[in-house]
C-alpha positions in Angstrom: 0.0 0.0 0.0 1.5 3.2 -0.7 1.6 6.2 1.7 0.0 9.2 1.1 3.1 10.9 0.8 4.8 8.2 -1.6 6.9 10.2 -4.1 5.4 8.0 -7.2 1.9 10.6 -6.2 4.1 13.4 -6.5 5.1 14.9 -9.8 7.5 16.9 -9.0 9.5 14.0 -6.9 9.8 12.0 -10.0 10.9 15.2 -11.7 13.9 15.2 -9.0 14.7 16.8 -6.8 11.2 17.9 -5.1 11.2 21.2 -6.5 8.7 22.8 -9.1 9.8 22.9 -12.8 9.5 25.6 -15.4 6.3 23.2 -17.2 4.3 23.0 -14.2 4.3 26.7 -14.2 3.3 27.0 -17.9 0.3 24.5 -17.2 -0.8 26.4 -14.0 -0.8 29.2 -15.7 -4.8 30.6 -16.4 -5.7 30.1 -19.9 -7.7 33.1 -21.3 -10.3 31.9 -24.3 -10.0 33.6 -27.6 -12.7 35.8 -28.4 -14.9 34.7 -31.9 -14.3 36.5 -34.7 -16.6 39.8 -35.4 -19.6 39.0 -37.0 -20.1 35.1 -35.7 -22.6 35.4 -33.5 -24.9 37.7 -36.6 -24.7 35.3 -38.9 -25.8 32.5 -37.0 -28.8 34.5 -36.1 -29.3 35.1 -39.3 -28.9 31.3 -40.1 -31.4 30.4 -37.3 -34.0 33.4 -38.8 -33.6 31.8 -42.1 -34.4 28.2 -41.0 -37.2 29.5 -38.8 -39.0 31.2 -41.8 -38.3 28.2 -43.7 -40.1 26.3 -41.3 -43.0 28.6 -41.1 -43.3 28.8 -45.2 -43.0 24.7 -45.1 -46.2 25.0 -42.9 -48.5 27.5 -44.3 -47.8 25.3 -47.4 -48.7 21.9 -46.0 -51.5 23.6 -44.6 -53.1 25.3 -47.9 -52.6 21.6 -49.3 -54.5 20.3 -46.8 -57.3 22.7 -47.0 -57.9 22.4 -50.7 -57.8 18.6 -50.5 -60.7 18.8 -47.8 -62.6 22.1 -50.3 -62.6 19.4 -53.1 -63.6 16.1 -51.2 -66.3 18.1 -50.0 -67.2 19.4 -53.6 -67.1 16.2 -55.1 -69.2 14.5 -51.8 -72.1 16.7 -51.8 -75.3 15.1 -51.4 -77.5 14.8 -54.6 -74.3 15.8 -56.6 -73.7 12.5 -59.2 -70.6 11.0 -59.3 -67.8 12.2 -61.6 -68.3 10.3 -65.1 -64.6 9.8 -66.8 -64.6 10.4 -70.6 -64.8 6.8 -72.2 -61.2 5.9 -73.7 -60.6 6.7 -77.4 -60.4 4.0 -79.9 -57.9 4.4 -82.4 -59.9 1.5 -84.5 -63.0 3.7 -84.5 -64.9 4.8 -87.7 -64.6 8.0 -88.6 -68.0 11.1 -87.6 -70.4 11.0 -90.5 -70.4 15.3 -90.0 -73.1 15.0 -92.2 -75.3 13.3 -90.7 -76.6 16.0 -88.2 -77.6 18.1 -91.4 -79.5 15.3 -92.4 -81.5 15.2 -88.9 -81.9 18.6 -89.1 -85.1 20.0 -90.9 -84.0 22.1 -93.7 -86.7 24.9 -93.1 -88.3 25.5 -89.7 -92.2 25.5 -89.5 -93.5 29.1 -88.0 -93.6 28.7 -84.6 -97.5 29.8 -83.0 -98.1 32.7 -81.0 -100.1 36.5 -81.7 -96.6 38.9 -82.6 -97.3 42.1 -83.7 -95.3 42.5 -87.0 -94.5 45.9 -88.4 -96.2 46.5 -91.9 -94.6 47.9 -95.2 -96.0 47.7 -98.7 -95.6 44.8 -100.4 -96.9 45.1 -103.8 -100.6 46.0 -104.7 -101.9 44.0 -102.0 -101.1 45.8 -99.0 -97.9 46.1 -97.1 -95.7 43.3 -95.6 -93.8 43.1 -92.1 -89.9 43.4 -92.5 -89.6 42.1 -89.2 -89.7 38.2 -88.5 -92.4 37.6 -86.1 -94.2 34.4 -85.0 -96.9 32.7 -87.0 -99.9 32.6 -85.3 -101.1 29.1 -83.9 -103.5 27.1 -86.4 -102.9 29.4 -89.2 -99.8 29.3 -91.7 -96.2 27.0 -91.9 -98.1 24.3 -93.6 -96.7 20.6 -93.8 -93.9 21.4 -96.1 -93.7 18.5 -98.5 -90.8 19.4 -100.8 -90.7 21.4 -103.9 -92.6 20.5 -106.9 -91.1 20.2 -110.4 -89.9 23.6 -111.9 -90.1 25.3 -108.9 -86.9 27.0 -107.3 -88.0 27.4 -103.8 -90.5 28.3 -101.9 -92.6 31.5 -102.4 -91.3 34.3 -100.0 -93.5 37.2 -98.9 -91.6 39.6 -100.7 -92.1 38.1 -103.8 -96.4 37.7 -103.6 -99.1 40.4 -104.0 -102.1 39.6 -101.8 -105.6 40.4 -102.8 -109.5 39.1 -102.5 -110.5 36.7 -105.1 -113.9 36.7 -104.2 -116.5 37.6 -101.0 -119.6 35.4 -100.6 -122.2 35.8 -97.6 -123.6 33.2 -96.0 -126.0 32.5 -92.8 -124.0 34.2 -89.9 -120.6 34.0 -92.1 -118.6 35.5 -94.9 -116.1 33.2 -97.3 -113.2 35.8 -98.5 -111.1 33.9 -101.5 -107.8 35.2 -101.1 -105.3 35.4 -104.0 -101.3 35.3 -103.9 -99.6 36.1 -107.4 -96.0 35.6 -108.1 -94.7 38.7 -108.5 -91.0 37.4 -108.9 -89.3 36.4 -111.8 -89.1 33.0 -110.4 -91.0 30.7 -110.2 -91.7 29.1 -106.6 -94.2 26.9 -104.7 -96.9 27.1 -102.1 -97.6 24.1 -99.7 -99.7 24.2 -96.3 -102.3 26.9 -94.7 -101.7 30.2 -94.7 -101.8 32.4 -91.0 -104.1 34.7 -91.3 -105.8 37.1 -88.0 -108.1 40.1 -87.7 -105.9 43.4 -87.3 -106.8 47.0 -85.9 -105.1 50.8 -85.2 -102.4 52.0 -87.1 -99.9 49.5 -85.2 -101.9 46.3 -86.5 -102.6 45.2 -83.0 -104.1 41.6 -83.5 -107.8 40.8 -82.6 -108.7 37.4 -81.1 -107.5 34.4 -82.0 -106.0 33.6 -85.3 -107.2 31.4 -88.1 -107.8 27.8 -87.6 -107.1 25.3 -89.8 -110.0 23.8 -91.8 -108.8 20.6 -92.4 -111.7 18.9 -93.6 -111.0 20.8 -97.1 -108.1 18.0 -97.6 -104.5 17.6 -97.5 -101.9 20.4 -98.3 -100.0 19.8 -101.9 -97.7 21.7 -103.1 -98.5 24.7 -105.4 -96.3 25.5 -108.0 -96.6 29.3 -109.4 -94.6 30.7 -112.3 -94.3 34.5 -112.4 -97.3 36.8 -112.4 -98.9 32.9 -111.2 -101.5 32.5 -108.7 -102.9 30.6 -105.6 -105.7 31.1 -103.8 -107.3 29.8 -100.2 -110.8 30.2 -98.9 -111.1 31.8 -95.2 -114.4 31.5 -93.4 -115.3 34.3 -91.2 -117.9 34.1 -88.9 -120.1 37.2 -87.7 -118.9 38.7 -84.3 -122.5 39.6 -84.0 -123.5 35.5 -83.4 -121.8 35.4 -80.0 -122.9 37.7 -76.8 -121.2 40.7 -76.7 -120.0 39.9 -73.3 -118.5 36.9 -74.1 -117.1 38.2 -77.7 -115.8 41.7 -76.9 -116.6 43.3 -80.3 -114.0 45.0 -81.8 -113.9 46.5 -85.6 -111.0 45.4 -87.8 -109.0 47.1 -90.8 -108.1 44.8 -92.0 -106.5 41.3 -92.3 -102.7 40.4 -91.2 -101.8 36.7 -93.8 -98.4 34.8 -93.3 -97.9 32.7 -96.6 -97.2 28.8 -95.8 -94.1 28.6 -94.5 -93.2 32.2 -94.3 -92.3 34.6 -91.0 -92.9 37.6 -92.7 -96.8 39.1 -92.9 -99.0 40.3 -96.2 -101.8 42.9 -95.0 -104.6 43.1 -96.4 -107.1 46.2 -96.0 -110.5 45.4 -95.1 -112.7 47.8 -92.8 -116.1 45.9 -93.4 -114.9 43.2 -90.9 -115.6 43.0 -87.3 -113.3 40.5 -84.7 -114.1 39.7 -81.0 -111.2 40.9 -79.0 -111.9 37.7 -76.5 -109.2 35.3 -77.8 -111.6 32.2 -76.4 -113.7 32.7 -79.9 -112.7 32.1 -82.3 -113.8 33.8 -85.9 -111.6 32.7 -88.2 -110.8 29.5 -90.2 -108.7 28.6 -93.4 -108.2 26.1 -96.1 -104.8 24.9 -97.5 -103.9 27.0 -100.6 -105.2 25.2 -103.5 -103.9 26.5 -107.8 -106.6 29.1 -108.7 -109.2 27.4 -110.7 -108.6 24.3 -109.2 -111.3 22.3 -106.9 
């Protein structure tokens, strides 16, 4: 066991001698730590600022992710909402679109459709003026069954091109039978196929009275009428006396005149007449009309 004075504890024994050397004074000397170098302790705040805000711009971005994930499941998982459809994959092997096959679906003129427009009015030949203006045809009158042109024909006959006049006026029991006439004023000649719209007119505007024309189908089946120029057609339109209903129920209300769409046509004849009178109540009706028919024929 060694003592605790045993010279092998002592470092300066086994120096020799028992007396302090010049290296036990340089190690008990105090060491004084180097200061860091200006700027250190800047730049690592700056690197710790950097990383913070890298940090915080790492989150707002997971979180915007996040949200708009949740915004579209919810979108997509509404209730009543059907289920996304995906586009069917594309055959390479696949015939190719017949483009024209929706111009043969399509009707290559459209009827008139029906309702009580109040064309403006500008003359149109001898027989009165005719509306400029597109307006509806009104419902059982004109846009007759359009069954094709007939032979020598180049189209159909346009408003523009007809003159409009009476034919003939025949009184009956409680009725009047007006015959009226279209003539191809063009230099063409066109065709006629259907009923004609026809309604009761009044004030300078040609505000309609009542309810059109309706169609008197019993007089047969529309066929197409072909007219050369200065050509004619003609249609028979039955007018029945306003003065065969009660006046409450009928409204009297005198006309000047008559307001005709040719078959097929969006664009009105007028035709002058002050000897007529219409019921203003649209429920009675006053008015019907035949197909148009070659003048002279039966």
């Amino acid at each position: 066991m060694t003592s605790p004075h045993d010279p092998h504890d002592d470092p300066r024994a086994a120096a020799g001698g028992g007396e302090p050397s010049g290296l036990d004074g340089l190690f008990a000397a105090p060491v004084t730590p180097l200061p860091p170098p200006a700027g250190t302790f800047a730049a690592v705040r700056r690197r710790a600022a950097a990383r913070r805000r890298r940090r915080v711009v790492a989150a707002g971005a997971a979180t915007a992710v996040c949200v708009a994930g949740a915004t579209a499941v919810v979108a997509l998982t509404r209730p009543g909402d059907p289920p996304p459809v995906s586009a069917p994959p594309v055959s390479r092997s696949s015939a190719p679109v017949d483009e024209d096959a929706s111009e043969r679906g399509s009707p290559s003129r459209a009827e008139a459709p029906s309702g009580t427009g109040e064309p403006s009015v500008e003359a149109s030949g001898t027989g009165g003026p005719a509306s400029s203006d597109p307006a509806p045809e009104p419902s059982g009158g004109g846009g007759g069954q359009e069954t094709g042109t007939a032979p020598g024909a180049s189209g159909v006959c346009g408003s523009d091109q007809l003159d409009l006049s009476i034919a003939a006026t025949e009184g009956a029991a409680g009725s009047v039978y007006l015959t009226l006439r279209f003539t191809n004023t063009g230099d063409a000649a066109c065709t006629m196929t259907g009923y004609p719209g026809v309604s009761l007119v009044a004030g300078d505007g040609g505000e309609q009275i009542g309810a059109p024309a309706e169609r008197a189908e019993t007089d047969g089946a529309p066929v197409p009428v072909a007219l050369a120029p200065d050509g004619s057609a003609v249609t028979d339109l039955r007018v029945t006396q306003a003065a065969n209903h009660p006046a409450e129920d009928c409204d009297p209300t005198p006309a000047r005149g008559l307001r005709v769409y040719p078959p097929d046509e969006r664009a009105a004849l007028y035709l002058p007449d002050d000897a007529l009178t219409g019921c203003a109540d649209e429920d009675v009706s006053l008015l019907s009309v035949a197909p148009v028919r070659a003048e002279g024929g039966s």
